[in-house]
Every structure is written in structure tokens, then in C-alpha cells.
N, C-alpha and C positions, 0 to 999 in steps of 0.2 A: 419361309420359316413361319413356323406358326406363332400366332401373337401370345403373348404374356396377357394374364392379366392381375388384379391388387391380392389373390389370393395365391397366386403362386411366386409371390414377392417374400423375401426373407431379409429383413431389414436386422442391419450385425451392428452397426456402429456412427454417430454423426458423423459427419469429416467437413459439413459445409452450414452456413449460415448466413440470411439475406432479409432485406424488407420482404421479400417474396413469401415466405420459408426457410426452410429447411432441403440439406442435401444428405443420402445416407448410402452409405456402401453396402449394398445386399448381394444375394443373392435371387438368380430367377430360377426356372422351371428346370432348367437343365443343368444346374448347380455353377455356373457358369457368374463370375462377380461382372455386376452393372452396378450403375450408379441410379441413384433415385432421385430427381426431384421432386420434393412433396409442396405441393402451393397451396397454402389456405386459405381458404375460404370465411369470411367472417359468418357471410350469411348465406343462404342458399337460392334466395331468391336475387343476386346480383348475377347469375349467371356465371356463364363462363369469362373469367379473367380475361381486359383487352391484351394484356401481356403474355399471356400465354399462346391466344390466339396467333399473335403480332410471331410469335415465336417459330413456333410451328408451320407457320407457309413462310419462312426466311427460310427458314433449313429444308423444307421442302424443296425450295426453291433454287438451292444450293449443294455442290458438290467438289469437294477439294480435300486434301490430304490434310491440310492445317484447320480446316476448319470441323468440327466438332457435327457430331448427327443422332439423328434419332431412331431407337431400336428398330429393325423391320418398318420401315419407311412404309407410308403408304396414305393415297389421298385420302380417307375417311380421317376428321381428326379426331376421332372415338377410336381408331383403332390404335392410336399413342397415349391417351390420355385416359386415366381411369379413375371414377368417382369413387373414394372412401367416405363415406361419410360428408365431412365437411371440405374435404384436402382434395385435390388433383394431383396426381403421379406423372411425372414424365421421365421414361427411361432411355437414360445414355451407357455410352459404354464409359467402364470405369477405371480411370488412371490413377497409376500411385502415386501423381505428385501434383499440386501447383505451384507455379511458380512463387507465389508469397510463402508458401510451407518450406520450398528448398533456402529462400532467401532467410529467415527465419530461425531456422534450423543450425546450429554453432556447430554440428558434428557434419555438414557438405559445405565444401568448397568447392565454390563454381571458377575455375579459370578462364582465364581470358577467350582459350579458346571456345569452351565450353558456351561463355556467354554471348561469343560473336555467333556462333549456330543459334541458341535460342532466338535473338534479337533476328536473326536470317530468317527463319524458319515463319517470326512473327510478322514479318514484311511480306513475307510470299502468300500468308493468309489473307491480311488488309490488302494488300495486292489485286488480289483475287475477289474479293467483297466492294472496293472502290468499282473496280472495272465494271462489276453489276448493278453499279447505283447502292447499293445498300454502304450504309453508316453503323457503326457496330454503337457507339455513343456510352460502353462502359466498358472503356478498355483498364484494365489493370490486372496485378500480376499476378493476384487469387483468380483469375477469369484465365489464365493460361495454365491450360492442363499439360502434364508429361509423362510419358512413359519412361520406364527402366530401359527398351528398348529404343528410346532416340524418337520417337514418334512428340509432336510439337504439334496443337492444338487448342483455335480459341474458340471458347465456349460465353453460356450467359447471354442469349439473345434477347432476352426481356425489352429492353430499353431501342433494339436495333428498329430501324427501318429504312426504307423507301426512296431514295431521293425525290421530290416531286417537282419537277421544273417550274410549271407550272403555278403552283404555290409551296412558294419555297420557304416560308416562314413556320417555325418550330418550336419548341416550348424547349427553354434556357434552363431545365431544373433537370436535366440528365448529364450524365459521368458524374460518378462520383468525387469528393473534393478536392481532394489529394491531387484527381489526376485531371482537374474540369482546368478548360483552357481560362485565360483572360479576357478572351470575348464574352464568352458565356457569363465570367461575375460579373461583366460592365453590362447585362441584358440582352443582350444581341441576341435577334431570332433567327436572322438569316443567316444560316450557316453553312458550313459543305462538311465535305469528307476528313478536311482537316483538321477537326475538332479528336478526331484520333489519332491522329500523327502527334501532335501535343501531347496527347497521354501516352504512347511508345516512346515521345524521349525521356517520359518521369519511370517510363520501364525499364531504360538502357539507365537511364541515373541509379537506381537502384541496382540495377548488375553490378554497374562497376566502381560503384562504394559502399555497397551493403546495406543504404539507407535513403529516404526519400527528401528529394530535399525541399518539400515545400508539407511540412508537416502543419497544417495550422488547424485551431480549433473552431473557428469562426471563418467563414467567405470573407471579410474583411482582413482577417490575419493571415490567410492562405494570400490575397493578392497583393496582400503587402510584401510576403516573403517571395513571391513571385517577382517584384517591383527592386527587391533589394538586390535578387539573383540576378534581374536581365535587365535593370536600369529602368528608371523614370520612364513610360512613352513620351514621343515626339513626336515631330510632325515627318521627319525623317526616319525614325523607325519604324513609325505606326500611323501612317495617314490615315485621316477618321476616326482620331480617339478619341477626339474632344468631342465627336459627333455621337458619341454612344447612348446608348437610351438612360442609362443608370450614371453617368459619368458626375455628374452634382453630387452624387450619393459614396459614389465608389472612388474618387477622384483620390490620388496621394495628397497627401498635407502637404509632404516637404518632396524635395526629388530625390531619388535614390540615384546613387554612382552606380554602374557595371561594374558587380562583381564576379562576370563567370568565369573568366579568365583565371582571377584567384582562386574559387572555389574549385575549380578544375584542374589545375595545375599539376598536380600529378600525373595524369590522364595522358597521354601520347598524342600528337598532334595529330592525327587523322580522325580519332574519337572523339576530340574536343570540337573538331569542327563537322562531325557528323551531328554532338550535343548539341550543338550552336544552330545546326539550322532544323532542328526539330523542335526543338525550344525557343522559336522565335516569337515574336510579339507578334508581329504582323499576320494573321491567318492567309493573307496573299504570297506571301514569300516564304512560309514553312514548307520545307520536303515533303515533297508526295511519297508513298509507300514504294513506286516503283523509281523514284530518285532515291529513296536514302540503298535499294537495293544495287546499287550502280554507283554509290560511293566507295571509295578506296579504301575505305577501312577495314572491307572485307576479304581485299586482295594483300594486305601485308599480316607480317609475322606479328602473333601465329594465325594460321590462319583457321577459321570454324572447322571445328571437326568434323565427323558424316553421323548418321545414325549410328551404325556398327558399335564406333568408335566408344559411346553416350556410356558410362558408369554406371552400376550399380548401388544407386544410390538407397538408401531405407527409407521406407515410405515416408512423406512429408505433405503437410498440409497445415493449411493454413490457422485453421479452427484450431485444433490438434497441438500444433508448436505452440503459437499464442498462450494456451492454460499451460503446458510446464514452464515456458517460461515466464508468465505470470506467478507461477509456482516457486519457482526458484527464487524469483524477486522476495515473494514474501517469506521465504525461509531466509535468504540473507539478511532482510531488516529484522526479522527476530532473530537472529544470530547478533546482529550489531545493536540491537537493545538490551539482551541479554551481557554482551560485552560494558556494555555501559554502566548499567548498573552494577554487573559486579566490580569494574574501575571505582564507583562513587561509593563502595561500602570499605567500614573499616577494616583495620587488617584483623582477623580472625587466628592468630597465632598471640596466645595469652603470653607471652613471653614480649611480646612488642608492643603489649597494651601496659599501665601499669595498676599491681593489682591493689585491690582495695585492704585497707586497712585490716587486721585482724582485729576482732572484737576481746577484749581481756575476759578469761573466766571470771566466775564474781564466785569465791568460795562460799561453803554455809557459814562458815565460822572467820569473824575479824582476827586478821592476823596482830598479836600483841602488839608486834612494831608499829604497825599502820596509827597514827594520828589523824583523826580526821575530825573538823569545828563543825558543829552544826549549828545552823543560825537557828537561836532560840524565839525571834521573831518571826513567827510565823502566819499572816493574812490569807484569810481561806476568801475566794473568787466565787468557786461556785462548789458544790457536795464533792470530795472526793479528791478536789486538788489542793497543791499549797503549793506557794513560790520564796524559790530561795534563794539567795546571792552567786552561787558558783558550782560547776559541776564536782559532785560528788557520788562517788560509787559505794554502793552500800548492799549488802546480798538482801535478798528479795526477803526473807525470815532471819531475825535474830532470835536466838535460845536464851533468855539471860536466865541462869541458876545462881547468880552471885546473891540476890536478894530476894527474886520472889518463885523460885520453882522454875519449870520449865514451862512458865506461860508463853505463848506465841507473838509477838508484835509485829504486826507486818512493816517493812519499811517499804519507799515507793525504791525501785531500784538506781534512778537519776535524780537529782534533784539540781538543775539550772534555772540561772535567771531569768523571769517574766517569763518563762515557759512551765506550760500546767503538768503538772506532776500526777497523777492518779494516788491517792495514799487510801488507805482500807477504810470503811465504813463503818467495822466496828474494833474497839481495842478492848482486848480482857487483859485487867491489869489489877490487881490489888495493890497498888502503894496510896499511902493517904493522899496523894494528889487528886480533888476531885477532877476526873476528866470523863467527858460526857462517853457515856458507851453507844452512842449514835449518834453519827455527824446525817442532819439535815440542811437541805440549801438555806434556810437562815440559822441554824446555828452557830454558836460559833466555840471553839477550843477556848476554855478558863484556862490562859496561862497567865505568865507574870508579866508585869512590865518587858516590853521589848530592851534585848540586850543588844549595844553594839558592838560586835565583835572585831578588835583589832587587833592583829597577828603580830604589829609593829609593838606599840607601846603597851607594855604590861601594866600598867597603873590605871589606864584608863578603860579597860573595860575587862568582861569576864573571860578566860579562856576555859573552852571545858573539853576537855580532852575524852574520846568514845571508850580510850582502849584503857580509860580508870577502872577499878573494881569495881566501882558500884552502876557501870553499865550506862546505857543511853537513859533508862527511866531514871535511875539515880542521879545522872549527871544534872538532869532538869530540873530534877525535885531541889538539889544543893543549890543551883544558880536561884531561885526564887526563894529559898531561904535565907541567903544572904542578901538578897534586892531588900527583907524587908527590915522599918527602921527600929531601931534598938529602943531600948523600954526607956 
């Protein structure tokens, strides 16, 4: 088949994302959907990627039904790999699922049997990669591809290599953290094959609870929750722990009890004890890929389905789930702050508040009946205002015609105590009272000696009623003519 190359790539949508890159679902030459890995390049003079390289004579070198390949295989490694610009292309064939997108995913349920086939299928691949010497060293559940047709494939070679007998020492900063065993956080270089057997049981723990159970944000909080799941090491569990390179560093503070029992317990007793020795501390006495295939948990009900059998499941992936369900997250916390606040407002039904006061009309004209005292002492503060004993309502203009025509006097319309009043600036008035026709801030009102008004006892002061004939001006002109002393 003829080769592809970056020009007759039709790149539709991400589905993948990595330190490496980027992965995209396209299309090639023959309309035909492959997968893209695109690997960047920072610079162009660093050459070609050692992980890329590393990648490409693994899979060359390799052939198996679970394991993952490269478009039209062939020794040239220019003839898989195509320079855009800054990025390198590597084309795989393209599956509708990984396993972290189905697990993910609220709308597939993987059943038991469902998940004993995956876990199967993923044994016969590591299987098949031990037996070669090669170490896959990033195993986890976004790196297991799946078809709608049952087909079970691991991919993500970047990381894999070589066993080398010879020099058998490795660099401790590969698998990612989730699924990196406890040798690896205690430094250990020397390691084997079973540094992925450890990350297939953090893959069957996710089958068969939905979640991973050493979620940590820090290498230190990962080996602790490791430490709390499988108990403190010993000398009986883990001979050579105290000998580890990082062990001063990494060592638990306190000991943790064996919790897997309880954390398992729901789990059926053949699964718990396939969990249990995948998940072992000791990298000497964890199941081989071809022992955990030759554990009973494969032989009882129910038992792994076949390909055929595999669902129809809609497409899933890992990138992909992650943002709606990030999505959905932040639509329900702005749903429940939305909920909040409107809890913490008041009630918005005027009927269950209560309401405010009606304000009284202030007619033009005093009604005859109304009596109202106006204190005739009156202290001007500053231009404009004056202060007076007690609220009193007064309309904004009175007409007096009784005495002098229908001149205008403004009154202020409240007049309370030690509270300033606004009263008008100028008053037109002909009655012989001289009263200044312009209040300035030092002037001040010619009126009479201050009266004090008691409502109680008539003998001791003046009362001067508004609703008299001869009006508010007349009221005040009378009271200052009687203040003064007789001849």
C-alpha cells in the first residue's frame, strides 16, 4: 500500500493529549479514519525525538493482535514519520474508544463480564511484550485502545524499551503517577517487567469501581495512599525496603494498617485475590502477565465475553469525556450558587414585606379646624434654615387675604427639632413688622423676645393659634405687641 504522507492527512478533531503532543482523528488519502500522532518539536535543530525513535523499532519489532502498529510498516523510518514544519506525524489506525473515555463516560456500563475480557485481552498483550524483553513502562487506561468490534489494543510506546541484561539500571521518572509502582517513588533503577504488572492492577481497580484508587497530587501523597491501601512495608512483605535509594526521603512517618481487604470487599473473592497480587509491594512476588492469565477469576461466572459479543458502545475518549464532564461540573456549581443566592434574598412578594408608611397630602389651604403652635423663637444656624421644637406640617405656600392681599409666604413644609429646615430667602410682606427682605448667613430675623410656648398652662406663656383671622403674619405681629411693656 502506498504511503501517506502530511499532505494527504485531514485532521477533523483532538481526541488525545500528552507531554509528547497531540493525538487527532483524521482522515488519510483514501478517506479511510487513522489516528495522528503529531509530536513537537520545540526546535528543529534537536533532531529527531529519542522517543519517537525508541517508538518506532519497538513496533517494528513487534507483532500481535493487542498490540497497537504503525500505518504500512516498513524499515525506512521516514517512511512513518512526516516532517510539518516544527511537528512529526506518526499514523496509527483509529479506534473509537479508550479505555479512560469508556470508564469516564456515565452513559457505558462496562460489566463484569465486559471488564474480565478487557483485563484478558490486556494480559495477552503484556504477555506477549514480557516474552520479548520489552517493558511497555506507561501503562494506563487512556493508553488502551478499543474497538466497537471487540478488538483490545495497547498503544503509546514512547516511554517503552529494551530489557538489557547486561545493564540493567533505568531512569525511575517513567509511568505515569497514578499508575508508577512503589519501587519507582523509593528511586529504584533496577527494575523488570513488573513495573507494569503494578499498573494493570490500578487498571482492573478502575474496572471494577469506577475509580482509581491512588489518586494523589504529589509522589509523596500517591505513596502514601499506596502505604494506606497495602499497609506499611516490612521486612516480611517487602524485603529491601529499608535498602531503597530514596527511603530517608520517602519513608512513612507513622505505619499504615492493611486496608485492602476493606476497600475491596464488595469485590468477589477470586478478584480480590487476583487485586492482591498485582498490587503487591514486593516487585519479586507480583503476578507475571502470564500468571494473572492462568488465575481463576477468569474461569468463573460470568465469564469474559469473546469479541463478537463487545457492544456498541458511542464513541469515547478520554480528552473528550473529561471537558463535558468538566462542563457539567461547572454548570452545577453555577446552578447551586445561583440556588444560593436566591435562598439569601428577601422575599419579593410585597404582601409579605411590610409596606411603608403613606406620606399625608399637605393641602394649599389650612383646614379651619387644624390648630397648629408655631414656636415664635426662632434661631437661624446657617442662611435658609431655622429650628423648631416639634414636627409640624404646614403646606409649602400660604395665601393670607385676611390682612394683606394675596402676598405669597413660603413656609418650609417640616419644621422638627435640631433638624435644619430650608425656609425661603426672601419674604414679601407689607405688615409694619420690619423683617429683613433678605436672609444672609450673618443676618439675622428682627423678631421679639423668644416666646415659650406651653400647651399645659395658659397663664404662663403665649398661645397663638394659625387658624386665627388674622393668619400666621398676624399671629406674630399680636404676640410681640403684647411682649411689649405698657407706658
Amino acid at each position: 500500500m502506498q504511503l501517506s504522507t502530511a499532505r494527504d492527512l485531514h485532521c477533523i478533531e483532538q481526541i488525545g493529549r500528552g507531554t509528547y503532543g497531540t493525538v487527532w482523528k483524521a482522515f488519510n488519502a483514501s478517506r479511510r479514519l487513522v489516528a495522528v500522532k503529531r509530536l513537537t518539536m520545540e526546535k528543529e535543530t534537536e533532531g529527531f525525538p529519542v522517543t519517537a525513535l525508541r517508538e518506532v523499532k519497538i513496533l517494528q519489532a513487534v507483532r500481535h493482535p493487542n498490540i497497537i502498529w504503525l500505518e504500512s510498516c516498513d524499515a525506512s523510518v521516514d517512511a512513518h514519520l512526516y516532517r510539518t514544519g516544527s511537528s512529526i506525524d506518526m499514523v496509527f489506525p483509529y479506534h473509537d474508544h479508550d479505555l479512560a473515555g469508556l470508564i469516564e463516560n456515565d452513559i457505558v456500563e462496562i460489566s463484569p463480564a465486559i471488564a474480565k475480557y478487557y483485563l484478558q485481552e490486556i494480559l495477552k498483550g503484556l504477555d506477549y511484550l514480557h516474552s520479548n524483553h520489552v517493558m511497555h513502562r506507561d501503562m494506563k487506561s487512556s493508553n488502551i485502545l478499543i474497538n466497537n468490534d471487540g478488538r483490545v489494543r495497547i498503544a503509546d510506546f514512547g516511554l517503552a524499551r529494551f530489557t538489557d541484561m547486561r545493564c540493567p539500571d533505568y531512569t525511575n521518572r517513567v509511568v505515569t503517577m497514578w499508575y508508577r509502582p512503589p519501587e519507582l517513588f523509593m528511586g529504584v533503577e533496577q527494575y523488570d517487567c513488573s513495573v507494569d504488572m503494578w499498573s494493570v492492577g490500578c487498571i482492573m481497580a478502575e474496572l471494577v469501581t469506577g475509580a482509581h484508587p491512588f489518586q494523589g497530587t504529589t509522589d509523596l501523597e500517591t505513596l502514601d495512599r499506596i502505604f494506606r491501601l497495602c499497609g506499611t512495608p516490612t521486612r516480611d512483605t517487602w524485603p529491601g525496603f529499608e535498602r531503597t535509594p530514596w527511603y530517608e526521603h520517602m519513608r512513612p512517618r507513622k505505619p499504615r494498617a492493611r486496608q485492602f481487604d476493606t476497600a475491596f470487599a464488595d469485590l468477589p473473592e477470586d478478584a480480590r485475590d487476583l487485586l492482591d497480587g498485582l498490587l503487591c509491594l514486593d516487585p519479586a512476588r507480583r503476578l507475571t502477565a502470564r500468571q494473572a492469565l492462568q488465575h481463576a477469576f477468569f474461569r468463573t461466572e460470568p465469564l469474559p465475553i469473546t469479541g463478537d459479543q463487545h457492544p456498541q458502545f458511542p464513541q469515547s475518549h478520554e480528552l473528550k469525556c473529561r471537558a463535558l464532564r468538566a462542563h457539567r461540573r461547572a454548570e452545577e456549581k453555577q446552578q447551586q450558587a445561583i440556588a444560593a443566592a436566591t435562598a439569601s434574598k428577601p422575599p419579593t412578594n410585597p404582601r409579605a414585606s411590610p409596606r411603608p408608611a403613606k406620606r399625608q397630602r399637605i393641602s394649599s389651604k389650612i383646614p379651619e379646624a387644624a390648630s397648629v403652635l408655631v414656636e415664635a423663637s426662632i434661631r437661624i444656624r446657617r442662611p435658609g434654615q431655622v429650628h423648631g421644637s416639634a414636627w409640624i406640617r404646614v403646606p409649602r405656600q400660604i395665601h393670607d387675604t385676611s390682612l394683606h392681599g394675596t402676598s405669597p409666604i413660603p413656609i418650609p413644609r417640616q419644621i422638627r427639632d435640631t433638624s435644619p429646615v430650608p425656609i425661603p430667602r426672601q419674604i414679601h410682606d407689607t405688615s409694619p413688622i420690619p423683617i429683613t427682605r433678605q436672609i444672609h448667613h450673618t443676618s439675622t430675623i428682627p423678631l421679639p423676645t423668644p416666646i415659650a410656648i406651653d400647651r399645659t398652662v395658659p397663664g404662663s406663656s403665649v398661645a397663638i393659634p394659625i387658624s386665627s383671622p388674622i393668619g400666621v403674619v398676624g399671629a406674630v405681629q399680636s404676640a410681640a405687641l403684647r411682649r411689649q411693656p405698657g407706658p
